[in-house]
N, CA, C and O atoms as a printed pandas DataFrame, in Angstrom:
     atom_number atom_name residue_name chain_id  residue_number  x_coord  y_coord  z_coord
0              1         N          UNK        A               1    0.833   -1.185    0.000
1              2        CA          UNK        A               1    0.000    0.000    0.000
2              3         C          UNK        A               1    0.880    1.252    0.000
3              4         O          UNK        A               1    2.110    1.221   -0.042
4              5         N          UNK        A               2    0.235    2.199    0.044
5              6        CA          UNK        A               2    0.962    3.653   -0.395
6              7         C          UNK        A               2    1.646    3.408    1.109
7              8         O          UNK        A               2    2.842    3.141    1.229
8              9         N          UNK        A               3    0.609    3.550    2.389
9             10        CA          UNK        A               3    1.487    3.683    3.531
10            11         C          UNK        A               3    2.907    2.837    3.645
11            12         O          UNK        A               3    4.076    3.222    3.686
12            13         N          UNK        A               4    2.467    1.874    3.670
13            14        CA          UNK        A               4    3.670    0.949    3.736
14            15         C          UNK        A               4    5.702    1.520    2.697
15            16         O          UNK        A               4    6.907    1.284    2.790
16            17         N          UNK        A               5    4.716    2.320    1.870
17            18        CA          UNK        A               5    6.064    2.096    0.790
18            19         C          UNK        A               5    6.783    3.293    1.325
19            20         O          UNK        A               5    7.994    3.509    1.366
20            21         N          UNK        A               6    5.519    4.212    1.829
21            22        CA          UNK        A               6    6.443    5.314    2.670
22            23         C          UNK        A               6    6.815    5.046    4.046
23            24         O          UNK        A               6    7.400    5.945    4.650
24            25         N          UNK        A               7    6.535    3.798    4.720
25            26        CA          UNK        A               7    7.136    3.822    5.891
26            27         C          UNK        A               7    6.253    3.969    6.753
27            28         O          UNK        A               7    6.836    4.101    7.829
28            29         N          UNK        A               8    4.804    4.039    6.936
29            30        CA          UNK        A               8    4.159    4.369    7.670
30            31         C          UNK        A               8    2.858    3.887    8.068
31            32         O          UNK        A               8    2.343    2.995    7.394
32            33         N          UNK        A               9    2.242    4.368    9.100
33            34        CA          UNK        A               9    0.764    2.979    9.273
34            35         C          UNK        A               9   -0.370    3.957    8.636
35            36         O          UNK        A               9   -0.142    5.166    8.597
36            37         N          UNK        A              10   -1.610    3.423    8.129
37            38        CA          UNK        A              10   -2.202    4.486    7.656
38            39         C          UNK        A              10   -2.844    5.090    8.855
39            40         O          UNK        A              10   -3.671    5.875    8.391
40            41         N          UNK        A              11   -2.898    5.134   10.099
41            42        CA          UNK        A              11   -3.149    6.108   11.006
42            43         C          UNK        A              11   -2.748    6.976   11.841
43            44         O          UNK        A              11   -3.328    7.537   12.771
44            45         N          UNK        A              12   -1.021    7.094   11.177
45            46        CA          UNK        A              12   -0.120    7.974   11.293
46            47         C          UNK        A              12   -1.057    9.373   10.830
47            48         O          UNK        A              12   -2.059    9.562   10.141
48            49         N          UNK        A              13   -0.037   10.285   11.695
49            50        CA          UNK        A              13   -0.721   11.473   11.452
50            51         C          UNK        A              13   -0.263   12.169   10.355
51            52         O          UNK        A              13    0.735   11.744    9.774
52            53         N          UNK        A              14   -0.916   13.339    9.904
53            54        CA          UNK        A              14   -0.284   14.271    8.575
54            55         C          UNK        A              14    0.777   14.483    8.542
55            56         O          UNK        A              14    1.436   14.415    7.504
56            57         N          UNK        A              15    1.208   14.777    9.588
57            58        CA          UNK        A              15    2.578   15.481    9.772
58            59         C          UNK        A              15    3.707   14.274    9.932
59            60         O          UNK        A              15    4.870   14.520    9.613
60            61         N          UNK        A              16    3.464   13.410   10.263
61            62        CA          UNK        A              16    4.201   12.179   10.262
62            63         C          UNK        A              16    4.516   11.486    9.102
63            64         O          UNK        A              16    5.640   11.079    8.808
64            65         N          UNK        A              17    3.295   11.335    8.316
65            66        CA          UNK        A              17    2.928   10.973    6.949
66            67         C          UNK        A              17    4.278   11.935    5.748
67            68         O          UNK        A              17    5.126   11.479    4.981
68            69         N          UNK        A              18    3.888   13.391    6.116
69            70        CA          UNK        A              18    4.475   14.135    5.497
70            71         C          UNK        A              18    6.524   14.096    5.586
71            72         O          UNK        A              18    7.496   14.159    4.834
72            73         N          UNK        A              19    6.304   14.002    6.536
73            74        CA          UNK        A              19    7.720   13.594    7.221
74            75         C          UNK        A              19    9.201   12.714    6.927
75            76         O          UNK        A              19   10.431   12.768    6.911
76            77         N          UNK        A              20    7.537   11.565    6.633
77            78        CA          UNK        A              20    8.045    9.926    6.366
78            79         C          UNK        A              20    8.128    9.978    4.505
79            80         O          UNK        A              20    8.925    9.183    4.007
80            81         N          UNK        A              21    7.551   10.632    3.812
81            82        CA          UNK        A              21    7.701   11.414    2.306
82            83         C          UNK        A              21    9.300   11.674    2.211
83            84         O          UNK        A              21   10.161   10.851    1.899
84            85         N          UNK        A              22    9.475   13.104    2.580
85            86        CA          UNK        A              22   10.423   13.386    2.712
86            87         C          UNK        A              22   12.073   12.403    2.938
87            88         O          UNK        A              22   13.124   12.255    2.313
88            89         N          UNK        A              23   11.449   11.917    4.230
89            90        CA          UNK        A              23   12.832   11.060    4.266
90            91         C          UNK        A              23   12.847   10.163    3.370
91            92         O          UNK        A              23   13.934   10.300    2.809
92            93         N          UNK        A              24   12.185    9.164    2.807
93            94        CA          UNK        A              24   11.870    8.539    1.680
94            95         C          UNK        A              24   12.379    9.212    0.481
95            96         O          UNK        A              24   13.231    8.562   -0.125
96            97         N          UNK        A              25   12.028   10.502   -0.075
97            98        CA          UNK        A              25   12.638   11.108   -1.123
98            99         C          UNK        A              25   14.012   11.374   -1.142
99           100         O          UNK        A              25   14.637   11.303   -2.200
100          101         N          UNK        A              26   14.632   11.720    0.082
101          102        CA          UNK        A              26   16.082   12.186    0.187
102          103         C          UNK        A              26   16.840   10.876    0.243
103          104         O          UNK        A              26   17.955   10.775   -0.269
104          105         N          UNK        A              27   16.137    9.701    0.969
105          106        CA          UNK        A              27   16.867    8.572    0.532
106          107         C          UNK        A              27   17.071    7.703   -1.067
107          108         O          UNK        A              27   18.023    7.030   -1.462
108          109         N          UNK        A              28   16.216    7.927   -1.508
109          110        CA          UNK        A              28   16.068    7.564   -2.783
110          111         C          UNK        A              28   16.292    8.171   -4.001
111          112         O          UNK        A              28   16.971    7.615   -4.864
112          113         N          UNK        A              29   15.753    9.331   -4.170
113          114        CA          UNK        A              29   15.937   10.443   -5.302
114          115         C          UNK        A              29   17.379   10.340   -6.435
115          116         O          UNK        A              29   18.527   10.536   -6.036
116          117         N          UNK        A              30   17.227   10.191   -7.062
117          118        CA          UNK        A              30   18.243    9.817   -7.921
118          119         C          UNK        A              30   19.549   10.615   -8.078
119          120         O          UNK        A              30   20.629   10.173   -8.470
120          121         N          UNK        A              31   19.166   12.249   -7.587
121          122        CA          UNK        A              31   20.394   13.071   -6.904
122          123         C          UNK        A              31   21.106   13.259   -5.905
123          124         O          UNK        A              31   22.011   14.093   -5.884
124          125         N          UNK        A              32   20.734   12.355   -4.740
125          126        CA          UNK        A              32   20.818   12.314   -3.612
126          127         C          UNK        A              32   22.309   11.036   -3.699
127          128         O          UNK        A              32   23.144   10.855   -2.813
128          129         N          UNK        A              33   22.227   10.322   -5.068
129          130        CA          UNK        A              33   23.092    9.099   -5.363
130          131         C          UNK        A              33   24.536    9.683   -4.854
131          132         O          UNK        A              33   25.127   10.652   -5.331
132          133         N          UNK        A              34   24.875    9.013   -3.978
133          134        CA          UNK        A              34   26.918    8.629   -3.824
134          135         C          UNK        A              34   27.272    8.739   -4.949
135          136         O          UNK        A              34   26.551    9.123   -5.871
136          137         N          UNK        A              35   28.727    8.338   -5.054
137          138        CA          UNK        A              35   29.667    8.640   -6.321
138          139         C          UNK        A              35   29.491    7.268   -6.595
139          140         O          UNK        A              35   29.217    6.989   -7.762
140          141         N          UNK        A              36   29.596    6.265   -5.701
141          142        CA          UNK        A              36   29.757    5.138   -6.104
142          143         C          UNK        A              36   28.329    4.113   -6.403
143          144         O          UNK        A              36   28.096    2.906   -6.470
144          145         N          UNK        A              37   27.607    5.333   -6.523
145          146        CA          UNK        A              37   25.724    4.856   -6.936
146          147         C          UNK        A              37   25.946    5.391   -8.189
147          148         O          UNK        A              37   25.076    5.035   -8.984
148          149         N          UNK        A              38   26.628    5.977   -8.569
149          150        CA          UNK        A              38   26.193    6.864   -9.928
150          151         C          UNK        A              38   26.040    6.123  -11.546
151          152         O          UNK        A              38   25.846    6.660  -12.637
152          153         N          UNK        A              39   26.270    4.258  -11.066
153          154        CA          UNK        A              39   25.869    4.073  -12.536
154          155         C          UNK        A              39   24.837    4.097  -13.167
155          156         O          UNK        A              39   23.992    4.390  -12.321
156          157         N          UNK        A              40   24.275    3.961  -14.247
157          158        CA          UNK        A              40   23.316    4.087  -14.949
158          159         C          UNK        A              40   21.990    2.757  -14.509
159          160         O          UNK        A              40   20.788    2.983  -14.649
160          161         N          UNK        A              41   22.305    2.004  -14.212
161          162        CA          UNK        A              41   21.732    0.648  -13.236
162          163         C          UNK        A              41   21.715    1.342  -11.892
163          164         O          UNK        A              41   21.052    0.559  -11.212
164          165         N          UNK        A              42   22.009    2.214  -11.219
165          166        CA          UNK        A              42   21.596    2.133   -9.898
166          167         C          UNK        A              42   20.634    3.345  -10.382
167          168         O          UNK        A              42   19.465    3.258  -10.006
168          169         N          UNK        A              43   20.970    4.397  -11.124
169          170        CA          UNK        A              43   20.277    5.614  -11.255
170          171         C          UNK        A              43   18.614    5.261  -11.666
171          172         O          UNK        A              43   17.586    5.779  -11.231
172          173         N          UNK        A              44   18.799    4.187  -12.664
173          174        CA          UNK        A              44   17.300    3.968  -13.227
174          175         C          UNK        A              44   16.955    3.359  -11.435
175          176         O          UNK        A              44   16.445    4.087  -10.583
176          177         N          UNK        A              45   17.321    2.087  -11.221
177          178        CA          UNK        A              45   16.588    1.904   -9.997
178          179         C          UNK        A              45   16.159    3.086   -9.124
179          180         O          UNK        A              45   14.939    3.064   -8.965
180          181         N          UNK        A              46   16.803    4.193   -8.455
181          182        CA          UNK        A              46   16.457    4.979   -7.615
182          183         C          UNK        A              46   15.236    5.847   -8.297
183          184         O          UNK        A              46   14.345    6.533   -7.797
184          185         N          UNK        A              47   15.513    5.586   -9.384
185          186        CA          UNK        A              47   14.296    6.641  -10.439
186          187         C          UNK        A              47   12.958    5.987  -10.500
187          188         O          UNK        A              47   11.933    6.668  -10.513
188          189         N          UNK        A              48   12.938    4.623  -10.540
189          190        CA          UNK        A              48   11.744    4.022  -10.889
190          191         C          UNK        A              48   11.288    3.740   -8.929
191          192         O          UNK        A              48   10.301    3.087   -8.593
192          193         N          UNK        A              49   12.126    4.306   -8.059
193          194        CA          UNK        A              49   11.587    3.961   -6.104
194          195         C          UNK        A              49   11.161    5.469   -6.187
195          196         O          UNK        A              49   10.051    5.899   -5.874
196          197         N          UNK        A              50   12.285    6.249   -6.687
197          198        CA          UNK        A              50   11.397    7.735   -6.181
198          199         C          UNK        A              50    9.800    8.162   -6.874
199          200         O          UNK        A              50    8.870    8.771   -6.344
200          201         N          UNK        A              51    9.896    7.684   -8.006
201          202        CA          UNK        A              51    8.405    8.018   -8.723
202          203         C          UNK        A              51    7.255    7.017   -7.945
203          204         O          UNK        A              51    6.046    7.249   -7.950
204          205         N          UNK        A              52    7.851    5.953   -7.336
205          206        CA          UNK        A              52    6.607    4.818   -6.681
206          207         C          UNK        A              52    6.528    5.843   -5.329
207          208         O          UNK        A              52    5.319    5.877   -5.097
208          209         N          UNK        A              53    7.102    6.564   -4.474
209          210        CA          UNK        A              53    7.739    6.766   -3.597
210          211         C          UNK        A              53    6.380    8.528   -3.903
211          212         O          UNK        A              53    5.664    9.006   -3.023
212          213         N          UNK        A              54    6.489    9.033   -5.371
213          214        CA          UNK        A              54    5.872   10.089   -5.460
214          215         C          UNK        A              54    4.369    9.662   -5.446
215          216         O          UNK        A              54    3.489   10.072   -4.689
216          217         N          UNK        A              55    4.264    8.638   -6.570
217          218        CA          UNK        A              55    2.820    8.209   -6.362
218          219         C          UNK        A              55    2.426    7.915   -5.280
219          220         O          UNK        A              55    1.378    8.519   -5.051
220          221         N          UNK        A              56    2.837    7.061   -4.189
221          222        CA          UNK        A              56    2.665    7.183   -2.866
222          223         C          UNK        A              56    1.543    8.133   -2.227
223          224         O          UNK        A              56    0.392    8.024   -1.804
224          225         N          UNK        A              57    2.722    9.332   -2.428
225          226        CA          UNK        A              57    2.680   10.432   -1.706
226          227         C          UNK        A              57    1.416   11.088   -2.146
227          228         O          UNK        A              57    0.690   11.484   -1.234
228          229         N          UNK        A              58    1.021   11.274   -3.348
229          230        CA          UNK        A              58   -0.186   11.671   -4.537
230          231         C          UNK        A              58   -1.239   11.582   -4.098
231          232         O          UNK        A              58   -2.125   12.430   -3.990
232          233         N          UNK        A              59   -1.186    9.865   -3.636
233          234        CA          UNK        A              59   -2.263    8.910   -3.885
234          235         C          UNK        A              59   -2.846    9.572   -2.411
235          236         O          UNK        A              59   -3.911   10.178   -2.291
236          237         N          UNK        A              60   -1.931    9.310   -1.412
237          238        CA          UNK        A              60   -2.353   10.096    0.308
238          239         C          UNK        A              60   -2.255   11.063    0.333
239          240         O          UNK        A              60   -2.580   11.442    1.458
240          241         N          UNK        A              61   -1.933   11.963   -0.352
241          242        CA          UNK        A              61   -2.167   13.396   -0.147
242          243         C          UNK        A              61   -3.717   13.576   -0.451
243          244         O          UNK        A              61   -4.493   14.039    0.385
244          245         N          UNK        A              62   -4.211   13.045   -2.107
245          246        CA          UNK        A              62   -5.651   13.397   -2.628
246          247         C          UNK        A              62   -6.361   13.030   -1.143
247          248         O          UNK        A              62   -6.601   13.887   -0.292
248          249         N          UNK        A              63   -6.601   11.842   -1.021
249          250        CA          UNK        A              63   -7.158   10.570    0.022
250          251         C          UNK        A              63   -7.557   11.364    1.331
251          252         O          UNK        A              63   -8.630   11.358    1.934
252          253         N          UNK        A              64   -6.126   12.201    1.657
253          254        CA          UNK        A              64   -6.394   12.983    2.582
254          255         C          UNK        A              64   -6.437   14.702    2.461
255          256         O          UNK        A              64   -5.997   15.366    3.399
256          257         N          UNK        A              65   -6.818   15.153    1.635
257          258        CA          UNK        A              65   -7.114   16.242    1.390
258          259         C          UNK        A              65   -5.595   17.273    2.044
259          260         O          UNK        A              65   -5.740   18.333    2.654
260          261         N          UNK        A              66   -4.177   16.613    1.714
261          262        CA          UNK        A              66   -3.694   17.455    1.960
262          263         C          UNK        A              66   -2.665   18.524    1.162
263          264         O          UNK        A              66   -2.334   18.063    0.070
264          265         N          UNK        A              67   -2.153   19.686    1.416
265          266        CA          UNK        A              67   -1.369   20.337    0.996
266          267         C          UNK        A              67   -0.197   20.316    0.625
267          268         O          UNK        A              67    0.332   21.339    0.191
């Protein structure tokens, strides 16, 4: 489920929710990559976690009417 992929239960609060996004993005994000992440095989992987990682976020933001 969306919660799960961000780390979280779905009765975590907004701000927790929002939180748990974030750290999720900075871990993953494909700019965030080491020197020694930087091949083209790790880059697509981090690319195809951060976009699951955005939909996530999309999907619980609409769900929960947030900002």
């Amino acid at each position: 489920s969306a919660y799960t992929l961000l780390g979280v239960r779905s009765d975590a609060s907004d701000n927790e929710i929002k939180k748990a996004y974030h750290k999720q993005m900075c871990k993953y994000h494909p700019d965030k990559l080491s020197p020694q992440e930087q091949t083209p095989e790790m880059q697509n992987i981090a690319k195809e976690k951060a976009q699951k990682i955005q939909q996530a976020w999309e999907l619980i933001r609409q769900s929960r009417n947030l900002h």
